[in-house]
C-alpha positions as CSV (number, residue, x, y, z in Angstrom):
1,X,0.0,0.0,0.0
2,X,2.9,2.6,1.0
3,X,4.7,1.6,-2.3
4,X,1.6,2.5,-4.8
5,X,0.9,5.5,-2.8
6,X,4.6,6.4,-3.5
7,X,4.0,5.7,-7.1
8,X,0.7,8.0,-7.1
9,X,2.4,11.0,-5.6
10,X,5.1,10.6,-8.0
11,X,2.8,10.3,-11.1
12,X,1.1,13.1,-9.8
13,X,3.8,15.5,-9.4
14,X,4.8,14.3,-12.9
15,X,1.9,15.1,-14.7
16,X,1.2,18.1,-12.6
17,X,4.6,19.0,-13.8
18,X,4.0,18.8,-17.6
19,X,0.7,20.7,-17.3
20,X,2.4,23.4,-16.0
21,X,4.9,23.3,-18.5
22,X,2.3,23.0,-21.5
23,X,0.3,25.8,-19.9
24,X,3.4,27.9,-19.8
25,X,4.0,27.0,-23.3
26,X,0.4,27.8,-24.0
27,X,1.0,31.4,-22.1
28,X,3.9,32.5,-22.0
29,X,5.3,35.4,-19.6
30,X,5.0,39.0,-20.9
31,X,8.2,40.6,-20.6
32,X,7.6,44.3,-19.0
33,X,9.0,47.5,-20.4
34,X,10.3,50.0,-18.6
35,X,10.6,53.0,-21.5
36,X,12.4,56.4,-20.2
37,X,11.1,59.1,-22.7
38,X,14.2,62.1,-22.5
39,X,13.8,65.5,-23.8
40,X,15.9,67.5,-26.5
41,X,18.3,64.6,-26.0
42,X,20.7,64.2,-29.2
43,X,23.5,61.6,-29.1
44,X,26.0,63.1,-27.5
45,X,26.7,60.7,-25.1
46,X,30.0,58.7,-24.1
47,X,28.4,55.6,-26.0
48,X,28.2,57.4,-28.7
49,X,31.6,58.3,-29.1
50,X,32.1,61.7,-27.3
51,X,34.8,61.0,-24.8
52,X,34.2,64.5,-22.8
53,X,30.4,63.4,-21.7
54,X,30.0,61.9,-18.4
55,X,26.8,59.3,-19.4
56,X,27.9,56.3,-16.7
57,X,24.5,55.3,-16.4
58,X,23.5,55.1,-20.2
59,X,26.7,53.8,-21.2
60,X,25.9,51.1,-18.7
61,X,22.4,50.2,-20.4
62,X,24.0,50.7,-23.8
63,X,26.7,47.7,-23.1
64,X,24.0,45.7,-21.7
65,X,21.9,45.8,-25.5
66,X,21.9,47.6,-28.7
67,X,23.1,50.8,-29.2
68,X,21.2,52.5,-32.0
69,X,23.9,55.1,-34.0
70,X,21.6,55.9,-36.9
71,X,17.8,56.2,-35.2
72,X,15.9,59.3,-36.6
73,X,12.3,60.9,-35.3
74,X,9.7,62.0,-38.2
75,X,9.1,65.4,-36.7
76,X,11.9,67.6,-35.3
77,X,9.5,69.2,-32.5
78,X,8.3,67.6,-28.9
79,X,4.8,66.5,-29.3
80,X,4.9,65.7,-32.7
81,X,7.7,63.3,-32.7
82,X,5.9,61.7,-29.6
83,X,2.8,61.3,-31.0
84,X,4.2,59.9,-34.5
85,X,6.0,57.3,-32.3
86,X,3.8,56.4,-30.1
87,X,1.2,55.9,-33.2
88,X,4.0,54.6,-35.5
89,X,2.7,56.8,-37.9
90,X,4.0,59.2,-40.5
91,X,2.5,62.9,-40.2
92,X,-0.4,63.3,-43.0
93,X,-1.9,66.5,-42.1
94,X,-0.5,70.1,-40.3
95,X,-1.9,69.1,-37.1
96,X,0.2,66.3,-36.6
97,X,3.5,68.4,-37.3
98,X,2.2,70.3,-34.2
99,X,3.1,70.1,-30.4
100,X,-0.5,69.5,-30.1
101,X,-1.0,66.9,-31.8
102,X,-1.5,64.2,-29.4
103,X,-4.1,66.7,-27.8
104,X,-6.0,67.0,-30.9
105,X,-6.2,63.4,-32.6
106,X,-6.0,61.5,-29.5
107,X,-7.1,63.7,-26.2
108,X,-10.0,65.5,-27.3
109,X,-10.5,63.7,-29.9
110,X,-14.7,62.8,-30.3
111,X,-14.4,59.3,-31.5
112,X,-12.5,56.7,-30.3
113,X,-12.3,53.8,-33.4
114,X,-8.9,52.8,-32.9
115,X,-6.2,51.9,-30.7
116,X,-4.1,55.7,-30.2
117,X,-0.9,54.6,-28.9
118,X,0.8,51.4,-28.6
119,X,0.0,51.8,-24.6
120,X,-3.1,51.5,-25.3
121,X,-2.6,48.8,-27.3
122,X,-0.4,46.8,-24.4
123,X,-3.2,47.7,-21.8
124,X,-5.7,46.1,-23.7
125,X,-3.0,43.2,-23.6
126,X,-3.5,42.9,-19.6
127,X,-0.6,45.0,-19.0
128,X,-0.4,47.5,-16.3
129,X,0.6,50.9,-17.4
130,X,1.8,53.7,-15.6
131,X,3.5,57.0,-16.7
132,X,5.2,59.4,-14.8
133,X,6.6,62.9,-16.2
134,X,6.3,63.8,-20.1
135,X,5.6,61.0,-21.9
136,X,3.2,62.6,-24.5
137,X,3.6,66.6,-24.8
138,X,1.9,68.2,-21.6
139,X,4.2,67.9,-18.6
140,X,2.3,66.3,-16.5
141,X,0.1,64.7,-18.9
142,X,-2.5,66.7,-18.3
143,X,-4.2,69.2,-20.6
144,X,-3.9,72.5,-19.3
145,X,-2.3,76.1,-20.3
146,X,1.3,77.1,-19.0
147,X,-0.3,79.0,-16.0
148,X,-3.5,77.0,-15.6
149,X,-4.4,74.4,-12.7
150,X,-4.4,71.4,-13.8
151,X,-6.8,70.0,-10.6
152,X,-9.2,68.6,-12.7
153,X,-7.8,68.5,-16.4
154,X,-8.6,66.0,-18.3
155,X,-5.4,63.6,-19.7
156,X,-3.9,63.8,-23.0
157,X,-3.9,60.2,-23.6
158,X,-7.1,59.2,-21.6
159,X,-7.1,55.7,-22.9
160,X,-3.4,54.7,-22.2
161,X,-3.4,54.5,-18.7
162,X,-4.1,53.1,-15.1
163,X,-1.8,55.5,-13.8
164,X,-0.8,59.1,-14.9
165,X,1.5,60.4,-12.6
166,X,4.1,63.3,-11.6
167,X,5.2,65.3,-8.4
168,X,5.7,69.2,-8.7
169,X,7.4,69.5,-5.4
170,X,7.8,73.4,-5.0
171,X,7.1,74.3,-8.5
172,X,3.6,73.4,-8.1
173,X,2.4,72.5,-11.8
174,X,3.8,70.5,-14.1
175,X,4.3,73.0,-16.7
176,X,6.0,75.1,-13.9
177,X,8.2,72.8,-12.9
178,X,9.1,72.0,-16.5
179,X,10.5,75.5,-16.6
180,X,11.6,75.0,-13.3
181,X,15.0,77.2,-11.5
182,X,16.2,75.8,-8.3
183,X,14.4,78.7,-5.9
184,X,11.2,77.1,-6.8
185,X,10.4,79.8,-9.8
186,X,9.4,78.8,-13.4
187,X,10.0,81.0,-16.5
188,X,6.4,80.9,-17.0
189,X,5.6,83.3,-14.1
190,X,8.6,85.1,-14.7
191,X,7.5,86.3,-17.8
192,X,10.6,85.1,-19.6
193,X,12.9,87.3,-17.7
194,X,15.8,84.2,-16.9
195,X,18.3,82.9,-18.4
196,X,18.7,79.9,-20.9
197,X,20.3,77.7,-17.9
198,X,21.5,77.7,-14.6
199,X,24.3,76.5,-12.5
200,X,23.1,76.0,-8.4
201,X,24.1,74.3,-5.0
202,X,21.5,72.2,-4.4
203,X,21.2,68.5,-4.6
204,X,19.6,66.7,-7.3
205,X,15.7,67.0,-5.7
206,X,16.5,70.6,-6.4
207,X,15.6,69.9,-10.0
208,X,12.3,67.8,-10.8
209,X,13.9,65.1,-12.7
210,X,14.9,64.0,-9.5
211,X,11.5,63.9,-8.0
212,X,10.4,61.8,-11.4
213,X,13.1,59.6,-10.4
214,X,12.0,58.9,-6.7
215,X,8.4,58.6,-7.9
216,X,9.4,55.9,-10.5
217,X,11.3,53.6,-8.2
218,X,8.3,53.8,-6.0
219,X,6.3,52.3,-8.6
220,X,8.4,50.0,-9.3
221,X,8.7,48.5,-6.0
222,X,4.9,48.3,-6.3
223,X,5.1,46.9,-9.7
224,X,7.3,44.4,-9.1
225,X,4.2,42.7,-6.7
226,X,1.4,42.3,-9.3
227,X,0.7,39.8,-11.1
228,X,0.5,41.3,-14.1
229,X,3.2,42.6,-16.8
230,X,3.8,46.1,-16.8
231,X,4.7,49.5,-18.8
232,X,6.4,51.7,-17.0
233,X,7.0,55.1,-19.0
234,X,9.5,58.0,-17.4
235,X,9.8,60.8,-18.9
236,X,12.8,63.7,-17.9
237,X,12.4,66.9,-18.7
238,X,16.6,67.7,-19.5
239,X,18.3,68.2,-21.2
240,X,15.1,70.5,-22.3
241,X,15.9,74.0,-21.7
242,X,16.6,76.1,-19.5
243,X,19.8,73.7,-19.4
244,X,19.7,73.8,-15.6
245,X,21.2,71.2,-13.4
246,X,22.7,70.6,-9.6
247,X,26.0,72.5,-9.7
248,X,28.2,69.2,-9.5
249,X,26.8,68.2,-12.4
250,X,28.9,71.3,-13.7
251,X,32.2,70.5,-12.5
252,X,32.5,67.6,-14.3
253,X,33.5,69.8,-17.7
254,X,36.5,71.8,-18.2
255,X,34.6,74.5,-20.1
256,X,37.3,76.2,-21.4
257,X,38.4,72.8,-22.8
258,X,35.2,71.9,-24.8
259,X,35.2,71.5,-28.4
260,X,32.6,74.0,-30.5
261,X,30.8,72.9,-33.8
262,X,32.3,71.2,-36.6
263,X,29.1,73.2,-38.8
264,X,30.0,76.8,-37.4
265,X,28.3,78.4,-40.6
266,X,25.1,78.0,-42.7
267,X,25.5,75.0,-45.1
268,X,26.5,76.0,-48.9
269,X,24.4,76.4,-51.6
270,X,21.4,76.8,-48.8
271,X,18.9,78.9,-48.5
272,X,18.0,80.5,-44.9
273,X,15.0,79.5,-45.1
274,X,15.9,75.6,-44.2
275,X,17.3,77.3,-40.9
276,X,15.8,79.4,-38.3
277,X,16.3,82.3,-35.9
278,X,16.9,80.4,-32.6
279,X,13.4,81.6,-31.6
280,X,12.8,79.1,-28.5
281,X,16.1,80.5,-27.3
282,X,15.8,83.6,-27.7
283,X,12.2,83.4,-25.7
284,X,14.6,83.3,-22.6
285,X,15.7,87.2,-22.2
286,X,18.1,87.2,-20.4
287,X,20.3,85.2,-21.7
288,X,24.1,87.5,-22.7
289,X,24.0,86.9,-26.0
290,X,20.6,86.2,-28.7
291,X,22.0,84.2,-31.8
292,X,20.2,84.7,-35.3
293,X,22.0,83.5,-38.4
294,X,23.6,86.8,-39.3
295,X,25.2,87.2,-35.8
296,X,26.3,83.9,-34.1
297,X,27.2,83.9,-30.8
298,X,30.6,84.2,-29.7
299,X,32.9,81.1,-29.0
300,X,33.3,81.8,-25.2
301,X,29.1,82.0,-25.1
302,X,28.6,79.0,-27.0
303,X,30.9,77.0,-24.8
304,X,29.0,78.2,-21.8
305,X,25.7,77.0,-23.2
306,X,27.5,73.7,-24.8
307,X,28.8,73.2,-20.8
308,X,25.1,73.7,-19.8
309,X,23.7,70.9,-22.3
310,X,26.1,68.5,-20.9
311,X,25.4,69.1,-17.2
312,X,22.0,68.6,-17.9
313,X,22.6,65.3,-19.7
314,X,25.1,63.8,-16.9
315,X,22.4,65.0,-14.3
316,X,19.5,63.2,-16.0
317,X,22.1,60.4,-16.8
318,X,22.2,60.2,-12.7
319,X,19.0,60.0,-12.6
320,X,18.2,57.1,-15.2
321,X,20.5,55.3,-13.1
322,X,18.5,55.4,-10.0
323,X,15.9,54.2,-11.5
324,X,17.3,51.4,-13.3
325,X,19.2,50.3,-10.0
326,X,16.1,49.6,-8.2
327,X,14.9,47.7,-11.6
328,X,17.7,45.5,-10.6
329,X,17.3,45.5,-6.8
330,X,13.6,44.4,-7.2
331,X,14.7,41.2,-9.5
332,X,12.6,42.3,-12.9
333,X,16.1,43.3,-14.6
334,X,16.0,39.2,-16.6
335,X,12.1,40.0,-18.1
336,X,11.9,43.5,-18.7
337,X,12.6,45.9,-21.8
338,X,14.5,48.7,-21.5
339,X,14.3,51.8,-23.8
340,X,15.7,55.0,-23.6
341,X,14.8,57.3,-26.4
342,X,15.4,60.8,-27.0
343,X,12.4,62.9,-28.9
344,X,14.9,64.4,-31.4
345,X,18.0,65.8,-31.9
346,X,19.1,69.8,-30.8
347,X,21.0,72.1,-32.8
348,X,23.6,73.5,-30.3
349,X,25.1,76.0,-32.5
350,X,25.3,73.5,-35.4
351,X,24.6,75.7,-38.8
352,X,24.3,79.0,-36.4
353,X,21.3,77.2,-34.7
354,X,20.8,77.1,-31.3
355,X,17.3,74.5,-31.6
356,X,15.5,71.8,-33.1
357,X,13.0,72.8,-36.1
358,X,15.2,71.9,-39.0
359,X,15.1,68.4,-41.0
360,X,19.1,68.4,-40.8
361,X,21.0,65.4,-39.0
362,X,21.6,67.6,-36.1
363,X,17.6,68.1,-34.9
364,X,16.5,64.5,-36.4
365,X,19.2,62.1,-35.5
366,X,18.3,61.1,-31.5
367,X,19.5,59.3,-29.0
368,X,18.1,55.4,-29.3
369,X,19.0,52.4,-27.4
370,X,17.8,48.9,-26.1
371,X,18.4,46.0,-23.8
372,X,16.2,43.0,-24.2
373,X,16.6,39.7,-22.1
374,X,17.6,37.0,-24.5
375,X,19.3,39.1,-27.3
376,X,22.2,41.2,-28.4
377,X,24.0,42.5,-25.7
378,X,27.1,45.1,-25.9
379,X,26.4,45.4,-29.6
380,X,25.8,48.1,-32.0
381,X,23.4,48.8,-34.5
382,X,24.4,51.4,-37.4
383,X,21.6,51.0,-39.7
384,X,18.5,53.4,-40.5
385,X,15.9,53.0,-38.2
386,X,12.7,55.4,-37.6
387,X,11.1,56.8,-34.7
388,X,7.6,54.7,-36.5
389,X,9.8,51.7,-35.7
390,X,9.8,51.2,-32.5
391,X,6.0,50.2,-32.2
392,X,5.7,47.1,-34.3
393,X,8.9,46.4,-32.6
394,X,7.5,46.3,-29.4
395,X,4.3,44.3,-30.3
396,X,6.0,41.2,-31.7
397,X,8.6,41.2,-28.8
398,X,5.6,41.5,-26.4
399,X,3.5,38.7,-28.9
400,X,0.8,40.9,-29.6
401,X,-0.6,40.6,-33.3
402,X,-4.2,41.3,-33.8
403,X,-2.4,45.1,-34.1
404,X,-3.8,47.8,-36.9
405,X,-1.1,48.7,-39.7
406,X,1.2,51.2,-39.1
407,X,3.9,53.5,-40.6
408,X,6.9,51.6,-39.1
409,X,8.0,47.7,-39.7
410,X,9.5,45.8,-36.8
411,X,13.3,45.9,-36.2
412,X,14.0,43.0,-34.4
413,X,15.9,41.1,-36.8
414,X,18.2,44.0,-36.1
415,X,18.1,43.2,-32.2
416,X,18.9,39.3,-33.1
417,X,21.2,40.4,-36.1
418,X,22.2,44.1,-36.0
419,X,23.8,44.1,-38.9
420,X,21.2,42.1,-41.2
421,X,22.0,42.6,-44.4
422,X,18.4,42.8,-45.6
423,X,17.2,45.6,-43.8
424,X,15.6,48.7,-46.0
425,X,17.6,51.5,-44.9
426,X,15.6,54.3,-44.7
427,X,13.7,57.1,-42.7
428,X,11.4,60.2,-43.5
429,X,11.4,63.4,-41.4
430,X,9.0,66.3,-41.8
431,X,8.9,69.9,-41.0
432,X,9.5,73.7,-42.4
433,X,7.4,72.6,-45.4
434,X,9.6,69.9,-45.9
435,X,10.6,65.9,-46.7
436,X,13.5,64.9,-45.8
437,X,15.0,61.4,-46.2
438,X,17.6,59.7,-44.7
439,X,19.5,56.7,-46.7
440,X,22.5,54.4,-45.5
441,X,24.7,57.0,-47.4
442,X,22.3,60.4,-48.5
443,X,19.8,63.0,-47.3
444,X,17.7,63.9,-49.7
445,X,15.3,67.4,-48.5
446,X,12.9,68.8,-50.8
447,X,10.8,71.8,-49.7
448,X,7.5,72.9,-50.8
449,X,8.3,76.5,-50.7
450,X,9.5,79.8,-53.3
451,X,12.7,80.6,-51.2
452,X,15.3,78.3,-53.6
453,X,16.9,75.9,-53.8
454,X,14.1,73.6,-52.8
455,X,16.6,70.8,-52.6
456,X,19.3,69.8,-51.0
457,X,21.0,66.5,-51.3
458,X,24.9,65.7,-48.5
459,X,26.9,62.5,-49.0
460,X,27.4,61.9,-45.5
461,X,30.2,59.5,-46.2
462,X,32.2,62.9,-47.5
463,X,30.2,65.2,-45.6
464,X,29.2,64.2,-42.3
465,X,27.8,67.3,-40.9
466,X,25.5,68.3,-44.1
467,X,27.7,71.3,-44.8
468,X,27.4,71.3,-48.2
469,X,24.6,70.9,-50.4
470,X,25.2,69.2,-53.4
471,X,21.7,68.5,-55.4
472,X,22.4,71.0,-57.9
473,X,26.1,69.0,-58.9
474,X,24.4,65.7,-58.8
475,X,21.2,65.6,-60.9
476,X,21.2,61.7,-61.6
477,X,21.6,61.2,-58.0
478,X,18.5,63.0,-57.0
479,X,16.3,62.0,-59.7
480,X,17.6,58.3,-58.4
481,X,16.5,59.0,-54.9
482,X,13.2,60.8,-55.9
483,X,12.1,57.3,-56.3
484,X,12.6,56.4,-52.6
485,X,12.1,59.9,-51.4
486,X,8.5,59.6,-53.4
487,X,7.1,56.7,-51.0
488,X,7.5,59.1,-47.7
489,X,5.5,61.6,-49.6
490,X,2.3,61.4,-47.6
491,X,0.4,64.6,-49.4
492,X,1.1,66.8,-46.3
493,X,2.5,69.4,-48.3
494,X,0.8,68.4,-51.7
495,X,2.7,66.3,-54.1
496,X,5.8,66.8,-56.0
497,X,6.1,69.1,-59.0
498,X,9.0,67.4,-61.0
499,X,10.0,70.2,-63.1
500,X,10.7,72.4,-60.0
C-alpha cells in the first residue's frame, strides 16, 4: 500500500509538472518594459563616441543591449515626434506636425475607433501601465495652459493609462516645474525674464527630474508585486531647456576645454530659409548673448551654453540610473525591456542654430538604445531605423498581433542580427514645409516653398555634418533617390512638382 501510494504521488507530481509546462508554453510570460522618454536629448553621449560626456548610467544600459547610432524621429518638435512614435505613424496632415498633436487626434478627440498609442494597445493586452513625467507633450500629462491648474484637467492620452502620474514639489504645476529654476520659480511666471540655464548648489531633488526619479522607483517597487506585466514610462524633462542642473553636475567639464561645432556656418548652396532664428532660445531674455543666423554667438558664449547641455545630460544620466538600480534591486532586470529614447536631436550652434525645427542630422538624429533579455548585448546597430519603428517592434517582442497597420515595420531582426544585411535602410522626417529622407549614405530634403533651392541633397560618407549641399552637382543622384524619397510623400505638403 505505502509503495503504490509512492508511485501516485510521484505520477502526480509528474503530470502536474507537464501541465504546467504545457500551460506555460500555452501562455507564455509577458516581458515588461520600462521606457524612459528624454527630452531634446541628441546623441551626444559617451556611448556614442564623445569621450568628454560623463553618461555612466547610459553607457551602462547601452553595453548591456543595442546601441542605436543611426535612429531618426519624423518630426523635429516635442509632441509631434511623440505622438508619431507612439502611433507609428507618418505625419499626414498640419496638425500632426504640431506640439498639439496628441491633444488633438488622441485627447479631445470625439471618437475613439482605434487603438491611439501602442500603450493602449499593451493595456488592452492585460498590462499595467503607468506614466510618470512627459511622456506625450503636456508635462504632466494633463491638458492644461502654462499658467493654468491642472486640478481637474482632463489627460492627453485618456485611454493609455491606469496611472498618470508626476510630483511638482515646489514648483507646483507641471508645466512650472518643467520650466523649473532651483528657488522654486518657473519662467512661466517670470515672464521670460531668466536665463537659458542655470548652475546651483543644491542636490539633485532641487531639479524635478529627480523627484520623477524617486516617484518611479516607488512604482516600481509596487510593480514588481502584481501579477501582471507592466509599462512603466518615465519621462525627464533635460536636457530641455533652460539647461539647468545641480552645480556638481557642472564640475564635471572643463569648459574652457570643450570642443565647438564642426558646422560653425550655414551649409553651402542653402537657402536661410531651411534654418531658423533660434526663436525658443531667444524666448529666454536674459540670456548674454541672442543668436540669429547673421550674428552667431561668440565662442566663449557658445561654450558656456555647450557646458550647460552637458550638465543637464550627466544630471539626467544620474537620474536614469537610479531608476534602473532599483529595476535591478527588485529582480525584474532578466524579463523587462528597456528603452531610452530621445524625442529628437538639438541644434547647439550647429549651422548658427541654437534648436530643433530643422530636418538636418543635427535636430533629427536622436538618442536610441535597447536592452532586451535573451538578445544582443554590448552590440551596436548602425543601420537606418525610424522613430515609426519602434511600435511594431514592441508588439511582436511582447507577442501581440491582432495590431492595426502602421507606418513603421519591426526591427528585431536588427536586435537578433544588427547588422542584417536585408534591412531597408531608410527614414522620412517632416517639418519647415519639408521631406527629408535619410539613406544608409544620402539625405535627400525637398521643400515645398519659393525661397530656392528647394533641394538639397549631403553624402554623409564625404560630408558628415551636411555642410554642403550638393543636389544641384548631382542631378542623376537625386532623380535616383526621388524614387525612394516619393514613397514618404504622404500629401502633407501636396505632391511633387518634377519640373521644380
Amino acid at each position: 500500500m505505502y509503495k503504490n501510494r509512492l508511485l501516485f504521488v510521484a505520477v502526480s507530481v509528474s503530470f502536474l509538472g507537464l501541465l504546467s509546462c504545457h500551460m506555460h508554453t500555452k501562455q507564455p510570460v509577458k516581458p515588461n518594459i520600462l521606457f524612459f522618454f528624454v527630452d531634446d536629448l541628441r546623441p551626444e553621449l559617451h556611448c556614442y563616441g564623445d569621450s568628454l560626456i560623463r553618461s555612466p548610467n547610459m553607457d551602462r544600459l547601452a553595453r548591456q543591449g543595442i546601441l542605436f547610432r543611426h535612429e531618426f524621429v519624423t518630426v523635429p518638435t516635442c509632441g509631434a515626434s511623440r505622438y508619431s512614435m507612439l502611433t507609428g505613424s507618418l505625419p499626414r496632415n498640419r496638425g500632426a506636425l504640431s506640439n498639439d498633436a496628441c491633444r488633438h487626434f488622441i485627447g479631445e478627440a470625439k471618437t475613439h475607433d482605434v487603438p491611439e498609442t501602442f500603450i493602449e494597445r499593451l493595456r488592452n493586452h492585460g498590462y499595467y501601465t503607468v506614466g510618470i513625467g512627459k511622456i506625450s507633450h503636456y508635462a504632466d500629462g494633463k491638458l492644461y495652459p502654462y499658467l493654468g491648474d491642472p486640478e481637474g484637467a482632463p489627460l492627453e492620452l485618456p485611454h493609455s493609462w491606469d496611472e498618470m502620474l508626476f510630483d511638482a514639489g515646489k514648483w507646483g504645476t507641471g508645466w512650472n516645474a518643467f520650466f523649473g529654476y532651483a528657488d522654486g520659480s518657473n519662467r512661466n511666471t517670470r515672464k521670460n525674464e531668466v536665463k537659458p540655464y542655470e548652475c546651483a548648489e543644491v542636490p539633485d531633488s532641487g531639479y524635478p527630474d529627480r523627484l520623477t526619479a524617486q516617484l518611479a522607483v516607488q512604482k516600481l517597487r509596487e510593480l514588481a508585486g502584481k501579477k501582471q506585466p507592466f509599462f512603466l514610462g518615465v519621462g525627464f524633462f533635460k536636457p530641455h531647456l533652460p539647461f539647468n542642473a545641480p552645480e556638481k553636475y557642472w564640475k564635471l567639464y572643463n569648459e574652457n576645454k570643450l570642443p565647438l561645432t564642426p558646422s560653425p556656418d550655414i551649409p553651402r548652396n542653402v537657402n536661410p530659409a531651411s534654418l531658423h532664428n533660434s526663436g525658443e532660445f531667444n524666448a529666454y531674455k536674459l540670456g548674454e548673448e541672442h543668436p540669429t543666423l547673421e550674428n552667431p554667438v561668440s565662442d566663449a558664449y557658445a561654450r558656456k551654453l555647450r557646458h550647460a547641455y552637458f550638465a543637464a545630460i550627466s544630471y539626467v544620466d544620474a537620474q536614469v540610473g537610479k531608476v534602473l538600480g532599483e529595476l535591478d534591486r527588485q529582480g525584474l532586470e532578466d524579463n523587462t525591456i528597456v528603452i531610452l529614447w530621445g524625442d529628437h536631436g538639438w541644434h547647439l550652434g550647429d549651422d548658427r542654430v541654437w534648436g530643433k525645427h530643422t530636418i538636418f542630422e543635427w535636430a533629427l538624429r536622436s538618442a536610441f538604445m535597447m536592452r532586451v533579455p535573451g538578445m544582443k548585448q554590448n552590440a551596436v546597430c548602425d543601420k537606418i531605423v525610424s522613430s515609426v519603428d519602434i511600435y511594431p517592434t514592441l508588439m511582436e517582442l511582447c507577442g501581440i498581433r491582432d495590431t492595426l497597420p502602421v507606418d513603421g515595420k519591426s526591427f528585431v531582426p536588427l536586435l537578433k542580427h544588427p547588422d542584417d544585411p536585408h534591412w531597408d535602410e531608410v527614414a522620412y522626417s517632416y517639418f519647415r514645409r519639408g521631406i527629408s529622407m535619410r539613406t544608409s549614405r544620402y539625405r535627400l530634403t525637398h521643400y515645398f516653398r519659393n525661397a530656392r533651392p528647394v533641394t538639397e541633397l549631403y553624402d554623409h560618407q564625404a560630408d558628415p555634418y551636411e555642410n554642403r549641399n550638393i543636389a544641384s552637382a548631382r542631378p542623376e543622384l537625386v532623380d535616383s533617390l526621388m524614387k525612394i524619397w516619393e514613397k514618404g510623400n504622404t500629401g502633407l505638403f501636396g505632391m511633387m512638382n518634377h519640373g521644380q
